[in-house]
C-alpha positions in Angstrom: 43.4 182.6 110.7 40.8 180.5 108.4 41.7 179.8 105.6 39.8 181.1 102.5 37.2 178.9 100.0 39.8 179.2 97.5 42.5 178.1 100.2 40.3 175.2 100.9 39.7 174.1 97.5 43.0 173.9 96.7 44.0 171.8 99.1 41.1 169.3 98.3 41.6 169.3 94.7 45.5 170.2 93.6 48.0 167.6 93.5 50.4 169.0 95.6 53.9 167.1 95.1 55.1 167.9 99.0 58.7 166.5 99.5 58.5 163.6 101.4 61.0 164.6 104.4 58.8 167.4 105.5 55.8 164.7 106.2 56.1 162.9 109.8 57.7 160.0 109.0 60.2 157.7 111.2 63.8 159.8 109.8 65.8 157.1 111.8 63.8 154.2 110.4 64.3 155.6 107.0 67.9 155.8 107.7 68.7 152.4 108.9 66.8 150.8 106.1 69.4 152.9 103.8 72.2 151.6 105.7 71.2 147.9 105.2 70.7 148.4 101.3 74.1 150.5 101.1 76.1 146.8 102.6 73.9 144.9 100.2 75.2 147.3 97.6 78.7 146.9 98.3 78.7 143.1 98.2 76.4 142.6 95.3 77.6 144.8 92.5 77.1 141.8 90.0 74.3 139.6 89.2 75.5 136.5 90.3 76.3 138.1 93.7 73.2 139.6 94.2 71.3 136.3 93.8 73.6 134.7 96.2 72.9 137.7 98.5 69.2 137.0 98.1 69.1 133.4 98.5 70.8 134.1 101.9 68.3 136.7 103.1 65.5 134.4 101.9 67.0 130.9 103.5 67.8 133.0 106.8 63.5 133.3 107.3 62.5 129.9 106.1 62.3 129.8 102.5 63.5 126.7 100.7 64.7 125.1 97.3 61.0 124.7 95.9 63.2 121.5 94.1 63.5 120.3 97.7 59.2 119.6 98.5 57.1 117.5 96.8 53.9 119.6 98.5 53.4 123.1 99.6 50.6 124.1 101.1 49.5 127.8 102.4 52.2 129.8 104.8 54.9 127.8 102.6 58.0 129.9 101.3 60.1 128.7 98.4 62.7 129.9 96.0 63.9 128.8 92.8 67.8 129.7 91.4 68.1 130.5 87.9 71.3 128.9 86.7 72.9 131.7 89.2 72.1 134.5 87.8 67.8 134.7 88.5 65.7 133.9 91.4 62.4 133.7 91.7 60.4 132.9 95.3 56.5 133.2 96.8 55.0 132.7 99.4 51.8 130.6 99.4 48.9 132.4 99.8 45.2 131.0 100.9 43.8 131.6 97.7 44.3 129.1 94.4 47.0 130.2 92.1 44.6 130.1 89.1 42.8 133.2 91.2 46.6 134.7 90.4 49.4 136.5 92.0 50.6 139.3 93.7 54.3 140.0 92.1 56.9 142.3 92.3 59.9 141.9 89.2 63.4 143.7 89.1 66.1 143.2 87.5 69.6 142.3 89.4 71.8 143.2 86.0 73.3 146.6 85.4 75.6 148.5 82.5 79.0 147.2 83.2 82.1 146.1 81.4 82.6 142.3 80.4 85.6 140.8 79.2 85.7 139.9 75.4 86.9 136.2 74.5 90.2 136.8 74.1 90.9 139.3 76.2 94.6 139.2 77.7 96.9 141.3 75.5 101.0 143.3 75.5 101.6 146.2 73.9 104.3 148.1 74.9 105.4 146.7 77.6 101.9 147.3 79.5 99.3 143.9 79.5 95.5 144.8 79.1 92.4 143.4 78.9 89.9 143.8 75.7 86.7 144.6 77.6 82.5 144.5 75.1 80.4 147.2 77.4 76.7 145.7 78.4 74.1 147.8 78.1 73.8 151.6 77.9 76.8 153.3 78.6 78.4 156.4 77.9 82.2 155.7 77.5 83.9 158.4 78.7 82.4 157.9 82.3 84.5 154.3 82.6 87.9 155.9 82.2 89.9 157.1 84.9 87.7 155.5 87.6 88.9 152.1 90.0 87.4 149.0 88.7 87.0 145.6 90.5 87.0 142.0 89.1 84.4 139.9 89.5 82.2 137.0 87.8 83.5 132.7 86.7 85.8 131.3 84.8 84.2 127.4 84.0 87.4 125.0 82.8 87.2 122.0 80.4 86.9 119.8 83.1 82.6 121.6 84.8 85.3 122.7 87.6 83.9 126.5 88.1 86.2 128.9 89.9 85.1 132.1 91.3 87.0 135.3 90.4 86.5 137.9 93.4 89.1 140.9 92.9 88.4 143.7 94.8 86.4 143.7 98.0 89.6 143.1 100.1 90.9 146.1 100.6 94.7 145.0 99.7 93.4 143.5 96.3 94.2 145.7 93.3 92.0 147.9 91.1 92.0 148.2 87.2 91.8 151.5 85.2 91.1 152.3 81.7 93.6 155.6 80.7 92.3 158.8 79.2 94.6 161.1 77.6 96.1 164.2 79.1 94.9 167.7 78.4 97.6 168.8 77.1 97.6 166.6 74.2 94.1 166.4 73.9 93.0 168.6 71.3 91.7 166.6 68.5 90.0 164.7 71.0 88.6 167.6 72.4 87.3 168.6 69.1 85.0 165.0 68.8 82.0 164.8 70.2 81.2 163.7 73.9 80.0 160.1 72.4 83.0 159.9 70.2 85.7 161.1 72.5 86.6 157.6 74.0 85.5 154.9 71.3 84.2 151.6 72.4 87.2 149.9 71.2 89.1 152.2 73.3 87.9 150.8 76.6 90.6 148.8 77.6 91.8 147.5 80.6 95.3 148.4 82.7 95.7 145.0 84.5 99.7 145.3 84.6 103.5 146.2 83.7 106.1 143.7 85.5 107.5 141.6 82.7 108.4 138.4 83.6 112.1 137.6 84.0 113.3 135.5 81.1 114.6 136.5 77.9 114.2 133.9 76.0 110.2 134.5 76.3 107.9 137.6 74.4 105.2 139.1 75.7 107.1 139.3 79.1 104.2 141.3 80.6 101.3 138.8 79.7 103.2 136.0 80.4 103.8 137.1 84.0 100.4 138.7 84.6 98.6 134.5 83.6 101.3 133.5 85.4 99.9 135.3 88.9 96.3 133.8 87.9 97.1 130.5 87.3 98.7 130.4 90.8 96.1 131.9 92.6 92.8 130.4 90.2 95.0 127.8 88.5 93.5 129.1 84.8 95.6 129.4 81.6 94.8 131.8 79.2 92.5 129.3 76.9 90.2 129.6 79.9 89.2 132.8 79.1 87.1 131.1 76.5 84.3 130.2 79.2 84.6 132.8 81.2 82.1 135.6 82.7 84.0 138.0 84.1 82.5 141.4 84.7 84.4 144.8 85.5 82.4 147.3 87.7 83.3 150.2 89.4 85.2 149.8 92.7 83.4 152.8 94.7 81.8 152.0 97.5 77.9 152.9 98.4 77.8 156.4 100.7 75.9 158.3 102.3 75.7 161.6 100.0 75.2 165.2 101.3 75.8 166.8 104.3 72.3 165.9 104.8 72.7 162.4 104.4 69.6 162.5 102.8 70.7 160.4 99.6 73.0 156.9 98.3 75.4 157.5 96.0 76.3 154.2 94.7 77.0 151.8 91.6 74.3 149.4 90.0 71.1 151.0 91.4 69.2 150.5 88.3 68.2 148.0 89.2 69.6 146.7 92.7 67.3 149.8 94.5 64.4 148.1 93.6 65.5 144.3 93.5 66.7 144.8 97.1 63.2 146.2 98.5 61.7 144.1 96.4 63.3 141.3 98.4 63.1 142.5 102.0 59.5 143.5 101.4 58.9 139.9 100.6 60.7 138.5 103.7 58.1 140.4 105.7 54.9 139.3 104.0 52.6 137.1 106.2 48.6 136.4 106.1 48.5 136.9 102.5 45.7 136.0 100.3 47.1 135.5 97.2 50.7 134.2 96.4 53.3 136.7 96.9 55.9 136.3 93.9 59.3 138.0 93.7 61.1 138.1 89.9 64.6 139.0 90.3 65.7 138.7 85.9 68.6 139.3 84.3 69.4 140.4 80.9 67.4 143.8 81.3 69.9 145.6 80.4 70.8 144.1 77.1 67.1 143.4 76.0 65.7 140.2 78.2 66.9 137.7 75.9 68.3 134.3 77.1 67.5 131.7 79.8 67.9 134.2 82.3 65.9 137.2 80.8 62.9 137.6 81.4 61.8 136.2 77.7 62.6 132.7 78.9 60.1 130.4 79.5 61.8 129.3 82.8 59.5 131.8 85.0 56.3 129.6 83.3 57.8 126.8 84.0 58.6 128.3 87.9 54.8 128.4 87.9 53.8 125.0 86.7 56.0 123.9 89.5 53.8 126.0 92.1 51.0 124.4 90.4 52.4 120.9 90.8 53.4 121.2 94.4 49.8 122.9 95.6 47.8 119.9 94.3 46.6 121.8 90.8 49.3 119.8 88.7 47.6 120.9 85.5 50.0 122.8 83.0 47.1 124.3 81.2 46.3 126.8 83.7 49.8 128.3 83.4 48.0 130.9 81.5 45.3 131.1 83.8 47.6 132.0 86.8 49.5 134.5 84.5 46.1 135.9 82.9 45.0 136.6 86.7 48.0 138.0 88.1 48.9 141.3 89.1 52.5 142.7 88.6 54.7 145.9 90.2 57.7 146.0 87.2 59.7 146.9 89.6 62.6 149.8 88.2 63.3 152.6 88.2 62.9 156.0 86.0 64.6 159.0 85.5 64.8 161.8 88.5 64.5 165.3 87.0 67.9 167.7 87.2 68.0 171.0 86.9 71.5 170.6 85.7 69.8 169.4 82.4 66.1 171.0 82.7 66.0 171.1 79.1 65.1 167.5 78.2 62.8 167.3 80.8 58.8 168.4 80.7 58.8 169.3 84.4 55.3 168.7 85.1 55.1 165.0 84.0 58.6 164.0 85.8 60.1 162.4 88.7 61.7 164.3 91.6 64.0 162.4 94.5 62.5 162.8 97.5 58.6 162.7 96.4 57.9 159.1 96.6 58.0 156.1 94.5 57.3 156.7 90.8 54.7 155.5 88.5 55.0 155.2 85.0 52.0 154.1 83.1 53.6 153.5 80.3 57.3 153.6 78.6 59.1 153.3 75.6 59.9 156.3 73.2 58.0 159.0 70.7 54.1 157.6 70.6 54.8 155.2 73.2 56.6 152.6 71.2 57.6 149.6 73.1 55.6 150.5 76.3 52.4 147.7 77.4 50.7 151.0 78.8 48.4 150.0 82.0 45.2 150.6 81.8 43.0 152.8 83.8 41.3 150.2 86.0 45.0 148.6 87.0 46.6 152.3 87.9 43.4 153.0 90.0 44.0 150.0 91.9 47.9 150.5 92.6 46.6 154.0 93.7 44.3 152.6 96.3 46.8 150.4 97.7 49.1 153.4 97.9 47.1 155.7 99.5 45.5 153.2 102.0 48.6 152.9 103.1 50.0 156.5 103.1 53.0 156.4 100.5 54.3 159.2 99.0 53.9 158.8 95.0 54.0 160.4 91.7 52.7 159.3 88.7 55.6 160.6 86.0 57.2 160.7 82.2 60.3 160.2 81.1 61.8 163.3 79.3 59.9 165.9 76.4 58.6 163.5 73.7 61.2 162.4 71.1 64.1 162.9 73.5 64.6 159.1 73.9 63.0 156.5 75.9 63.7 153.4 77.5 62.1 150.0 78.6 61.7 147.7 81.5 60.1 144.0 81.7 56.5 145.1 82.0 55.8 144.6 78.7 57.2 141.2 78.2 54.8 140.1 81.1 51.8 142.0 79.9 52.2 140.3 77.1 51.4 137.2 79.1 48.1 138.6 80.1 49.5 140.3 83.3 48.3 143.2 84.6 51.7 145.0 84.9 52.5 148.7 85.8 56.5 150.1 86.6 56.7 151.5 89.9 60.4 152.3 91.3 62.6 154.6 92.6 63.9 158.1 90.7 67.6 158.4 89.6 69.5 160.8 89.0 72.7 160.4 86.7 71.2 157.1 85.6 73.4 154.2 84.3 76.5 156.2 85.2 79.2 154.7 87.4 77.8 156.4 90.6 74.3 156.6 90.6 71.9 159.2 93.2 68.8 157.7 94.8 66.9 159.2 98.1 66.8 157.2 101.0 63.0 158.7 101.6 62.0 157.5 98.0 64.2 154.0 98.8 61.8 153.3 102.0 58.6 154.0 100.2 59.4 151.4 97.1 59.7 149.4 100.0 56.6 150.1 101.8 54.9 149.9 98.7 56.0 146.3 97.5 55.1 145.0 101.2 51.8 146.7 100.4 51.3 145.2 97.1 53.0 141.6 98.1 49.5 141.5 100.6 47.0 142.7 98.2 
């Protein structure tokens, strides 16, 4: 039957949001990416093991130490380590890096707990650790789950020892207690943010005294008295340590469907991870394909491995150096040329919670990649906004190459707000836009992401990595 003018007019001119599964795309592709980022999510819940992760995948198709050549020249691919914890890497395009760049930037950090300086305490006959929580959290999510142990503890002496407790499957896990029920009821009575204070977020690690009587703190003493024979650390160590606690679940497959990752540390790992394989597979490309991998997001950018250091300029003045243009003047120029995806992602609407959402300006799973414009909170505060020109040219790459997006919100005005990188690197003169994957249940322990929506962030940063 034909269809009707009406018919036909709105299917030229509405924006129909179709989910992305009923559109022929490769399902077992789609599902085989999702596999690979699960493992990658399972051995890189921290920062530091995600950069190592990455320097792997980027050394295993010819990319090397940029501190290693003394000239690169087009078709080159180099990397640069962050002091372990950042990476940065490009490949060498034809064009002059003052015509700028094509980048993509994540973020490899997510909400976790860290140990405080002193940590290792008895009381009671049970030994804890004091834990300071890093970025937005809410509290009551961390109790009751399985943590793992991971992150350095540097000694006097530069000797750094690696602390990796929990990917064997006979290593222990840590908990942090809640209180029954039945004795709960003036904690029932606080509010959801006040039930378990931040103080309260301390760490089970053990309960064997050590046998000698002539000793206190029989409990401590035996749990420093396992890690110095296994890491060889006394508890003064502590002092310069990093040591992170993250949830010990692994990445599944969620549904009967399959269809979606549950997982921990997908803000931000979704994106740095296709981030990262979409640059593996870049090749003819015009202008320099950069990858930013920062940490600090979380907790605001700051420090020599956010993405307010001066260490990515200086990444740049080495490209400069190395392709013959050793001028560090035209920093600027390469930054005021360049073109940036701030790679991260936004908040998936639920209808378990439709009330803080506008639905028409939001981000469903399974409709593509989305594209924020701008972020921040109430009147746009905080957020570098893209401009018209910029979205219209993200749009074209998009739809050139046929990938599902949705240009989206985040939550009815005054309900919050967040922020990403993009407007630390506008503020270089970047043309910068955030274009990730939806989320639902957001900096939780377990975070939801669609495998359809996974693929097409990276579709689209192999799209944008070639111009």
């Amino acid at each position: 039957m034909d269809k009707t003018k009406g018919e036909i007019l709105a299917d030229n001119l509405f924006d129909k949001k179709e989910n992305g599964w009923l559109k022929d795309n490769d399902t077992k592709e789609i599902m085989l990416f999702a596999e690979s980022y699960m493992n990658c999510l399972n051995k890189a819940k921290t920062e530091r093991q995600f950069i190592k992760k990455a320097k792997q995948e980027l050394e295993m198709v010819g990319f090397k130490d940029i501190n290693t050549l003394d000239n690169l020249k087009t078709g080159d691919k180099v990397y640069y380590i962050n002091r372990d914890k950042g990476l940065f890497a490009s490949v060498i395009g034809e064009e002059p890096l003052a015509d700028g760049m094509q980048l993509v930037g994540a973020h490899v950090d997510s909400p976790r707990l860290d140990l405080r300086p002193n940590p290792l305490y008895e009381t009671d006959d049970l030994a804890f650790f004091k834990t300071r929580y890093y970025g937005g959290i809410k509290t009551y999510q961390w109790t009751t789950i399985p943590l793992n142990l991971y992150g350095v503890v540097t000694k006097a002496d530069g000797t750094v020892i690696d602390v990796n407790i929990g990917n064997q499957a006979s290593d222990p896990v840590f908990v942090i207690t809640d209180l029954l029920p039945h004795l709960a009821y003036k904690q029932e009575k606080k509010s959801l943010g006040d039930g378990i204070e931040g103080e309260d977020l301390n760490i089970l690690i053990g309960s064997m005294p050590f046998k000698d009587d002539k000793v206190s703190d029989k409990v401590k003493l035996n749990i420093l008295d396992i890690l110095n024979k296994k890491y060889g650390i006394t508890e003064r160590d502590f002092i310069s340590a990093e040591l992170e606690l993250v949830p010990a679940f692994e990445a599944r497959s969620l549904g009967f469907d399959k269809s979606m990752v549950a997982g921990y540390g997908q803000d931000d790992k979704v994106c740095a991870y296709t981030s990262l394989i979409a640059l593996l597979n870049v090749k003819n490309n015009k202008k320099t394909a950069t990858l930013i991998l920062a940490d600090k997001e979380e907790i605001g950018s700051m420090g020599n491995t956010g993405m307010y250091s001066n260490t990515f300029e200086y990444y740049v003045n080495l490209l400069l150096e190395k392709t013959g243009q050793n001028d560090f003047n035209k920093v600027n120029t390469v930054l005021c040329h360049s073109k940036l995806l701030s790679a991260d992602v936004t908040a998936a609407y639920d209808p378990n919670f439709a009330d803080v959402f506008e639905k028409n300006n939001e981000s469903f799973i399974n409709k593509g990649v989305s594209i924020n414009k701008y972020t921040g909170g109430r009147g746009k505060s905080g957020a570098s906004d893209a401009n018209s020109e910029f979205v219209g040219y993200v749009r074209g790459i998009l739809e050139k190459n046929n990938i599902t997006y949705q240009l989206t919100d985040m939550g009815k005005i005054g309900m919050g707000g967040g922020g990403t990188i993009a407007y630390i690197l506008a503020n270089r003169g970047m043309d910068v836009i955030d274009l990730g994957v939806p989320v639902l249940s957001m900096h939780s322990p377990y975070e939801v992401t669609s495998k359809f929506d996974i693929y097409m962030a990276y579709l689209t940063y192999k799209a944008f990595y070639q111009g």
